[in-house]
N, C-alpha and C positions, 0 to 999 in steps of 0.2 A: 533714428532718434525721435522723441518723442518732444513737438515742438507747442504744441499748445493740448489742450481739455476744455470741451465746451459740455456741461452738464445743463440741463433743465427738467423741472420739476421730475426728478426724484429721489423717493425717500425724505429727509431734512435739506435737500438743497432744492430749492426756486430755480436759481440761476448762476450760477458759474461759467466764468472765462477765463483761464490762466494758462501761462506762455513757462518754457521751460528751455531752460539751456544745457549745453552739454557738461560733463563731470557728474558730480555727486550731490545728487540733492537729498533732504533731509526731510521727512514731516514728520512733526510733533504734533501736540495736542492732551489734554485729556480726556482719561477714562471716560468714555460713551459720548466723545463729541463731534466726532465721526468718521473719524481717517479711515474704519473700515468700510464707511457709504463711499467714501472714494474709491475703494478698489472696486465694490461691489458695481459702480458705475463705469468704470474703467470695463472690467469682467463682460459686460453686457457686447459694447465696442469689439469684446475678441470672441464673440460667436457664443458666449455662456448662454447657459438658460435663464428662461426673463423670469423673475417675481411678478404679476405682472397687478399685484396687491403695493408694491411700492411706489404710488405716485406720490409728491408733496401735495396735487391738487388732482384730484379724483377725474375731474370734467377737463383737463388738459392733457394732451399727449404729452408723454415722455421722448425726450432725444438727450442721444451722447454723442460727441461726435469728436474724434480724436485727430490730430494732423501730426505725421510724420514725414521727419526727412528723409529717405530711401536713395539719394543717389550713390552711397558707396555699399549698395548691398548685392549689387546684381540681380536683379529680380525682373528684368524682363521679359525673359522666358518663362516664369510665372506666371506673370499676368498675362502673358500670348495662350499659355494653356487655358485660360479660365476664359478668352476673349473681353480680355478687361484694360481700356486706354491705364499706358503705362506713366504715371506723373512723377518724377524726383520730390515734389510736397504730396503725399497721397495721404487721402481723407477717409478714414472709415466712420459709416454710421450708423447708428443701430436707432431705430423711434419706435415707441409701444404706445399703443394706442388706447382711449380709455375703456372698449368693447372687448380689446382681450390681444388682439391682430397685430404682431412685430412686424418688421420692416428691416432690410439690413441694405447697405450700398458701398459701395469701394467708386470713389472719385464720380458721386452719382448716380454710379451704376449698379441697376436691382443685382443682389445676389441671394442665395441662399446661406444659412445658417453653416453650414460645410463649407463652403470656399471663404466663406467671414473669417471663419478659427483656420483654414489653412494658411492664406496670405497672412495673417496676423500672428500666426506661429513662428513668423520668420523677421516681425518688427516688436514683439513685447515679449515678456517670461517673465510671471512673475511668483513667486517663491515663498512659503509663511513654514512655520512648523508645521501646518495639518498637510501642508504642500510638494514634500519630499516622497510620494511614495514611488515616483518613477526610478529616487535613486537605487530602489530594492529589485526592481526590474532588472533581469539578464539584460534584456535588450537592449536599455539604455546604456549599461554598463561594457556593453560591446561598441554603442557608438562612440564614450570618451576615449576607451581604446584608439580604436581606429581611426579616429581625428589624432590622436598623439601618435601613433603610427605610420600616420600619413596614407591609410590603407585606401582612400575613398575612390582611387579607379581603379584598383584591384579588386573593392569589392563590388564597382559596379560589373565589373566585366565577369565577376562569377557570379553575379545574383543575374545575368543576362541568360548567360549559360544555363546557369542551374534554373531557368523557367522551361530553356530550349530541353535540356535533359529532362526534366518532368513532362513534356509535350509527347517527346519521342518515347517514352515509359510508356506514357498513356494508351498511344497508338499501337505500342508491340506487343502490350496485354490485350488488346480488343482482337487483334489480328490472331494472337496466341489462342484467346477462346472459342474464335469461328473457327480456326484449325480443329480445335479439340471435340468438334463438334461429331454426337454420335455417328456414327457411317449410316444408321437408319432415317439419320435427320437431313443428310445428305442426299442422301437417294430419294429422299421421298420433295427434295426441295427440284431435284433432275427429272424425276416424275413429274413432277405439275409444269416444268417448262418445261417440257416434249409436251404434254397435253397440249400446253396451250400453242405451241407453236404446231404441232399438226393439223390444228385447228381451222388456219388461216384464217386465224381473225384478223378483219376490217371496219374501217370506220364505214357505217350507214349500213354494216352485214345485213344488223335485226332488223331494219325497215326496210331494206328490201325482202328479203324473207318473205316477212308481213303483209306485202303486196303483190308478191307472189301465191302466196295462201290464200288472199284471201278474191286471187282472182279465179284458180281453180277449184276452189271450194263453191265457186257461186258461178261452175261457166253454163249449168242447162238457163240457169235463168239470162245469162250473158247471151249464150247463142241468141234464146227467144226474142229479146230485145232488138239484137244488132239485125238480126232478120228483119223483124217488123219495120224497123226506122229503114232497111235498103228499102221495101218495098214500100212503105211510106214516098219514098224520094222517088223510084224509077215506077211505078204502077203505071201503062200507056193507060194514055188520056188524060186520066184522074190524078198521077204521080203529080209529086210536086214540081220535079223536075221538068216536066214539060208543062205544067202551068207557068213555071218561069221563063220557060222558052218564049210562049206565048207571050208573057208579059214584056218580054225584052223587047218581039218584035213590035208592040204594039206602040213600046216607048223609041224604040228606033222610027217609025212614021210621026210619031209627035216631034222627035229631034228635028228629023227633017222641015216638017212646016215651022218650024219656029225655034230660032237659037233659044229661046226663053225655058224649052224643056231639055238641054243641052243634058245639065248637071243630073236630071232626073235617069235620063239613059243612060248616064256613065252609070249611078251608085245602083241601078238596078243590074246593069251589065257586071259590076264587081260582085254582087250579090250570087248572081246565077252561075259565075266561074267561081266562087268560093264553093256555092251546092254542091255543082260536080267534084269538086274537092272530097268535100263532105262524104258523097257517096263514096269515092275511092276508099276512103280512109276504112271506113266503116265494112267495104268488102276485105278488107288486108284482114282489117280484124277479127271479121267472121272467120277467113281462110285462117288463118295461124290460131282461132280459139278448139281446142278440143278435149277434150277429158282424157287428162292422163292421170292414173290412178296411182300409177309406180312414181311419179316426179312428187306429187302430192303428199304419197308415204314419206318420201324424201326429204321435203320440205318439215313436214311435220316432227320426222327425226330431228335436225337438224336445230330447229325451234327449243324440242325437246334439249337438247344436248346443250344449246347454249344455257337454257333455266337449270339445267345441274349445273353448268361453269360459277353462273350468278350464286346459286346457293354454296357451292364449294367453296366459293370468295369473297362471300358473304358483301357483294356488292349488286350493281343494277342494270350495268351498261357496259356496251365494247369499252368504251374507254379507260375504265376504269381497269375494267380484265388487260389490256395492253398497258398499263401501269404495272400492274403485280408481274405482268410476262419481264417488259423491262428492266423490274428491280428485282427477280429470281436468275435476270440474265449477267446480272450485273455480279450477282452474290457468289454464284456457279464462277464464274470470271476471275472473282476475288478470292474464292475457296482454289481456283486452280493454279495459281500465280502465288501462292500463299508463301509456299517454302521461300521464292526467291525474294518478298517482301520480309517476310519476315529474318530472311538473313541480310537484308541492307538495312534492316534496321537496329537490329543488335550489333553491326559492324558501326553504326551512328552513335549509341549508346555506349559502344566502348572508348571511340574517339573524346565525345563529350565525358565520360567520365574520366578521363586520361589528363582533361582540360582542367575538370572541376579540382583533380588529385596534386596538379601543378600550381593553380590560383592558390587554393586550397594551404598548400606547403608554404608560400611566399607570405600569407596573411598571417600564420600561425611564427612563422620567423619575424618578421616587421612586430607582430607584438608583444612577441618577447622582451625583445630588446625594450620598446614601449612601458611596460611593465615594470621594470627597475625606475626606469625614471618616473614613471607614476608614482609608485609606493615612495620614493624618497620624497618629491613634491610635497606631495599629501601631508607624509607623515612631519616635514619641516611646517608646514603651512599650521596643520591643525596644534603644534607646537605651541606657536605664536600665539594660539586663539587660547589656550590653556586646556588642550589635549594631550600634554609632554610626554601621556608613556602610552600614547595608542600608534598601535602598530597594525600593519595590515598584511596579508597575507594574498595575493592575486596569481592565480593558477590557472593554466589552457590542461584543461584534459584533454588528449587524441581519440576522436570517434571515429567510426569506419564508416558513417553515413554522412549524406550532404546535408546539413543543415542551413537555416536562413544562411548564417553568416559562416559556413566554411565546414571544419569538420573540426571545429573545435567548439568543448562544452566550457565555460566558464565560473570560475569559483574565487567569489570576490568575498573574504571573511576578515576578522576586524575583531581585533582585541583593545580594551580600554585600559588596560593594567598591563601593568610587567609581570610575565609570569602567569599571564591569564591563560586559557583555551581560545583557539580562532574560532566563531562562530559569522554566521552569517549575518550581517547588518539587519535583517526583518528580526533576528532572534535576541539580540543585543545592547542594541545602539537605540537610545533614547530620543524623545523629539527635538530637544535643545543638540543632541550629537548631529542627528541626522543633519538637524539644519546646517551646523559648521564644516558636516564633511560637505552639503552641496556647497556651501559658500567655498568652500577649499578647493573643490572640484572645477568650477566654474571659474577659479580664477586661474586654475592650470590651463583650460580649455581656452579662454580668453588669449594666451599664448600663440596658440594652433589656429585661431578660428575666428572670423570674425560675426561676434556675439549678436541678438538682439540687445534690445532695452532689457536689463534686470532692474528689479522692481522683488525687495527683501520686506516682505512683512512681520515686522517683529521679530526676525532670527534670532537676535541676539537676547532677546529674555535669558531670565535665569542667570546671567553673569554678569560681575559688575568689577568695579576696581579697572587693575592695571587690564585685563584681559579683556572686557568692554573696549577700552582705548587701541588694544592692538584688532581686535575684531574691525575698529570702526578706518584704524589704518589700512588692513587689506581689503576692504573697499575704495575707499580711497585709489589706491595706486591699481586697481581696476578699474576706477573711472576715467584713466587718462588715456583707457584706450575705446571704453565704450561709457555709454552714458547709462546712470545705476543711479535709483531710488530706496532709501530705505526710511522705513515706516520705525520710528523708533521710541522708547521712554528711556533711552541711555543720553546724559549730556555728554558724554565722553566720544558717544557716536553722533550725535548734531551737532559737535563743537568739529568734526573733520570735516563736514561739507562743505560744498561750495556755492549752495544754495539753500535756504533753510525758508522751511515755509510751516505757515502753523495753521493747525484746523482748530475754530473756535465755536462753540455753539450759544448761540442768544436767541430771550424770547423774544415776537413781535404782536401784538394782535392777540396774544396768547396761544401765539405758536412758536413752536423750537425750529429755526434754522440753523443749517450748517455752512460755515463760508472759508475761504482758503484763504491767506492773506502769509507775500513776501516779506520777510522782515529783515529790515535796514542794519546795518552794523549795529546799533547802538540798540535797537529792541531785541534783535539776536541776544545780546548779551544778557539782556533780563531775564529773556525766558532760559534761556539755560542757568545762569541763577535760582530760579523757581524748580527748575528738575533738582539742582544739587541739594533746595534744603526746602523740599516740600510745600512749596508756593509760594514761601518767603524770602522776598529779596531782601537781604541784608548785604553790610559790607565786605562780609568774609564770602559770600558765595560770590558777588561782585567780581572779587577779585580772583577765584576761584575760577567762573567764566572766562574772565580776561584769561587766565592763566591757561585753561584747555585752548581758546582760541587760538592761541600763538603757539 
């Protein structure tokens, strides 16, 4: 329920704050003095798109900020989905900025434009002639269904299924086309994994390789070298190796006369058993260095053979090539196992569509029955509104496919006259009809369900007399179960409410404002007065008001 409206600067209103109670309220006003800048403000609040030309003051942000009641709606589980503190008073806000930059928040908290109009599709609806076209929608026309049906876990539990069946489709077409795949595309996919696995590729292959090559590609100069540096080290006399000897002993007599060259004997002592080292090494590696010419070709194949793998696979590195091995291995795997996948799958696809065929049946039964009492509703409802010879015609065609809502097509047609042709509501039914069948609609559903806020923008145009009155009664005996605004130029329908507010517009400054003001029993009555005899209060309208009041 819709407990207060705080508007600021926009369009013709500055500032507005007003509080709203439950049942049926009423705004009047006249022609262009602004009852539609109120919805248009309201509109902003439920995620619309912003004018963002409609300030009253150019250099001021705009804010709307709406408070509803929400504790009998269940909506926790909404707001847990969106991560949004759940309040029993929840505040929606929308502020435009005067640079261009919206702003939206639920109980403070930033949200976007999408979750503004989702949580707020479940706290307002509101409704005008230009505003029926959902009732021409299949879809919609399946959900008053199935709210009068009671069909709502039936059809969650086939719109479950029926995502689980389209999943399982999915996978048994994909798996059906690698089955179907050439026998040449096959083999040539067994071919390149045998390549690659007789390969025995490894990680760090190419650079060993590469230092393998590139030490018998260079071993004359390798010998010369490793030659030189032994005899460098062991040459008697001149060798380093026994210069160091020398050295050692000469610093082992220094050690001795004096702890002071202790340190110097040890690190020249570690020096001269590292040399020997040194020489060793360097003989191992003289001994095992030798020109092999055949290991060499070997290598050089081998190099070669990996740079065709790279170009073959149009990559650069083992690891990459051991990726394509893997996912060739995996394909081979999946191409071999195929038959038995592919028959647990179509054994899935038959279970689930066994599922879908049984949901499917119970939904199409539940709205049948449905359907009788819809059409009689309706057609009593739109009676009263002065529709007395329209009739309606609502039909389930059987389809053999799964559709959103089941395996039925639906054919919701509407005749205005006795003795007319059924056509379909888009092809027939005028803006003043449409309006009365949503009003008609929503008050059978109102039954079933518990509604948001309705909010009727001028529905009732175009009729007037007894049939305005009865119009403004089945709102009315809708509002005792949810709380309902309508936007009106009928006194017949401001004389039923139980709140009556009037929009008035005055200059200041030499500017037009717009302002809301409640009115008390006794100016109630004036202004409906002024509706019955075109601004003029007189005794007879007077009395007249009095008279629709009571």
């Amino acid at each position: 329920m819709l407990i207060q409206l705080k508007i600021k600067n926009f369009a013709l209103i500055d500032h507005l704050e007003v509080e709203f109670s439950n049942g049926m309220t009423c705004i009047t006003g006249e022609t262009g003095a602004g009852k539609s800048i109120l919805l248009g403000g309201l509109s902003l609040v439920l995620g619309k798109r912003a004018d963002l030309s409609s300030f009253f003051d150019s250099s001021r942000k705009c804010i709307v900020e709406a408070t509803f009641d929400i504790k009998n709606y269940t909506l926790e589980a909404l707001f847990n989905t969106f991560d949004l503190d759940y309040e029993e008073e929840t505040v929606l806000r929308r502020e435009l900025l005067p640079h261009g930059k919206s702003r939206a928040f639920i109980n403070d908290t930033p949200v976007n434009l999408s979750v503004l109009e989702k949580v707020s599709l479940n706290l307002i609806d509101i409704h005008s002639q230009n505003d029926t076209l959902s009732l021409l929608e299949n879809e919609y026309q399946f959900q008053v269904l199935d709210v009068i049906a009671n069909n709502q876990e039936i059809l969650t539990q086939y719109q479950k299924t029926l995502a689980l069946y389209k999943s399982t489709l999915k996978e048994h077409n994909h798996y059906k086309e690698v089955h179907t795949e050439s026998k040449d595309a096959l083999e040539l996919k067994q071919f390149l994994f045998e390549e690659l696995q007789n390969s025995n590729l490894q990680v760090g292959m190419q650079e060993d390789i590469e230092i393998k090559l590139s030490t018998l590609s260079q071993v004359e100069y390798l010998q010369t070298a490793l030659a030189s540096s032994i005899q460098l080290l062991e040459q008697e006399s001149l060798g380093i190796l026994d210069q160091m000897k020398e050295l050692r002993r000469h610093s082992q007599g220094l050690s001795d006369k004096s702890k002071e060259y202790k340190e110097i004997h040890e690190r020249i002592t570690i020096s001269s058993i590292e040399t020997e080292d040194f020489l060793e090494l360097l003989k191992q590696k003289f001994d095992h260095l030798e020109a092999n010419p055949k290991k060499l070709q070997e290598l050089n194949s081998q190099m070669d053979f990996l740079n065709s793998l790279y170009q073959k696979h149009k990559v650069n590195n083992i690891d990459d090539l051991l990726a394509i091995k893997k996912k060739l291995e995996l394909t081979l795997n999946d191409t071999l196992s195929l038959d038995h996948k592919l028959s647990a799958l179509e054994q899935m696809i038959n279970q689930q569509s066994a599922i879908l065929t049984t949901l499917s049946q119970k939904l199409t039964k539940q709205r049948k029955n449905a359907i009788h009492l819809l059409k009689i509703e309706l057609e009593q409802i739109l009676t009263k509104m002065g529709m007395k010879d329209t009739l309606f015609k609502i039909e389930l065609i059987n389809t053999d496919k799964f559709l959103l809502n089941g395996m039925d097509q639906l054919s919701f047609q509407f005749s205005a006259n006795k003795g007319g042709d059924f056509k379909s509501l888009k092809k027939v039914a005028s803006g003043g009809e449409l309006s009365r069948i949503m009003l008609a609609i929503k008050t059978v559903l109102s039954r079933y369900k518990k509604l948001p806020t309705l909010v009727f923008d001028e529905i009732d145009s175009g009729v007037s007399g007894k049939i305005s009155g009865n119009i403004a009664e089945v709102m009315a005996n809708m509002s005792k179960k949810l709380q309902v605004f309508t936007i009106t130029h009928l006194p017949q329908v401001a004389a039923k409410g139980d709140h009556h507010f009037k929009v008035e517009k005055s200059e200041q400054n030499g500017k037009f404002k717009t302002q809301l003001h409640l009115l008390n029993p006794e100016t109630r009555i004036n202004e409906i007065a002024k509706m019955l005899s075109k601004n003029e209060i007189t005794d007879t309208a007077i009395a007249h008001a009095r008279e629709l009041m009571n």
